[in-house]
C-alpha positions in Angstrom: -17.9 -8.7 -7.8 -15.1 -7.2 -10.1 -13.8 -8.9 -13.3 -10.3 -8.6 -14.5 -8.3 -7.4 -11.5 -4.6 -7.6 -11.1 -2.2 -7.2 -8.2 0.5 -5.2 -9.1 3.7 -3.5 -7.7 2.7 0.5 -7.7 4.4 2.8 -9.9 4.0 6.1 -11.8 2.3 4.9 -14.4 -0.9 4.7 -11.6 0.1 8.1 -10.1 -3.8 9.6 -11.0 -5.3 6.7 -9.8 -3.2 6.1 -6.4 -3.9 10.1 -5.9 -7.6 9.5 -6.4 -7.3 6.1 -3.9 -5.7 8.2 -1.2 -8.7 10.8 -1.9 -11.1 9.0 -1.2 -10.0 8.3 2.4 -10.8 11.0 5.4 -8.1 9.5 8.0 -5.6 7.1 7.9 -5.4 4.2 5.2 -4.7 1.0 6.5 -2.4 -1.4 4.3 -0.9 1.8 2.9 2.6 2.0 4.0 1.5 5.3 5.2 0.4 6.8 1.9 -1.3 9.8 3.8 2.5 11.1 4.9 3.7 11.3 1.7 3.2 14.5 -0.4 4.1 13.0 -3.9 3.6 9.6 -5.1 7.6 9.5 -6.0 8.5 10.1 -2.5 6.1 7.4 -1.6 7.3 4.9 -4.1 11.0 5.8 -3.2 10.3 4.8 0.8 8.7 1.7 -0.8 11.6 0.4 -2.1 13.6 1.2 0.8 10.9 -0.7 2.9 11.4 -4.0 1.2 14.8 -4.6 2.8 16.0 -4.7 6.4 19.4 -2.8 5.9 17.5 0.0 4.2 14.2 0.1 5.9 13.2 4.2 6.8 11.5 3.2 9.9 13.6 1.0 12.2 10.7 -0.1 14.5 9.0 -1.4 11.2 9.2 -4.5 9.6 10.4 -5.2 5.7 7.2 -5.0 3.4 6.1 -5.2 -0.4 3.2 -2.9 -0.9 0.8 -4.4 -3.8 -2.3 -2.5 -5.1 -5.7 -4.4 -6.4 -6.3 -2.7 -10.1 -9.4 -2.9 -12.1 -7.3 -4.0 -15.6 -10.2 -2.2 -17.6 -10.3 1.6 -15.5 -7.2 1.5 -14.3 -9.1 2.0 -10.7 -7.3 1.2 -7.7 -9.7 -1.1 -5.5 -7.1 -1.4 -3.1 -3.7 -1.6 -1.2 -1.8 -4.7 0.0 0.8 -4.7 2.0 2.8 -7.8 2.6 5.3 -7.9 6.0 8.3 -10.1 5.1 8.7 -11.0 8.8 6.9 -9.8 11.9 7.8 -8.1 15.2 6.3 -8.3 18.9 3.7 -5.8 18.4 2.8 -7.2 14.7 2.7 -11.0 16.4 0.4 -10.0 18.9 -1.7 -7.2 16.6 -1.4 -7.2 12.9 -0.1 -10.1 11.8 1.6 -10.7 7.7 -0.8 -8.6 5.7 -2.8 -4.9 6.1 -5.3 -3.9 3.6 -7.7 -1.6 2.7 -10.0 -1.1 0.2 -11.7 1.7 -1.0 -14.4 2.8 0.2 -16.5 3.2 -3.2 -15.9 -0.2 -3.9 -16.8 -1.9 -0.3 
C-alpha cells in the first residue's frame, strides 16, 4: 500500500507525470476523460474545464465531470485518474454509474 497520496485537480505542473500515466496504457484509459484523444496535456486540461459545467460541456451526449488524479506526494507519480460525473444520464444509470477510474497498471 502507498503512503502519502493526494487527490488533486490535474494541472501543468504534472504534465511529465500525466504523459508517463497515459504511457503506460496500450488502449483506452478508463476514468480519463479521454486522455488518449488529446495530443497535449493543455488541450486536455482546457476540455476539462469545459467538462465541469453543463452549458459548456464539449460533448453534448456526456455528462458534467471533475477529473481528479491519485499522486504519490513524495515522486510525484500518478497512481491514478478519477473522474467524478456531477449527474448521470440513461446510459450512465444503467452502465457506469458516478465515478470511472483507472489506475495504472505498474501500481495494480
Amino acid at each position: 500500500m502507498v503512503e502519502n497520496v493526494s487527490l488533486v485537480k490535474p494541472s501543468m505542473a504534472f504534465e511529465k507525470e500525466i504523459l508517463d500515466y497515459k504511457d503506460e496504457f496500450t488502449d483506452y484509459i478508463h476514468g480519463s476523460s479521454s486522455l488518449v484523444e488529446f495530443e497535449t496535456i493543455s488541450d486536455w486540461l482546457e476540455y476539462l474545464k469545459l467538462s465541469e459545467n453543463k452549458e459548456t460541456i464539449p460533448n453534448k451526449n456526456f455528462v458534467p465531470c471533475k477529473e481528479y488524479m491519485l499522486v504519490n506526494n513524495d515522486s510525484k507519480k500518478v497512481l491514478g485518474l478519477l473522474n467524478l460525473r456531477l449527474e448521470l444520464n440513461d446510459y450512465l444509470t444503467k452502465i457506469g454509474g458516478h465515478i470511472g477510474y483507472s489506475v495504472a497498471p505498474s501500481e495494480r
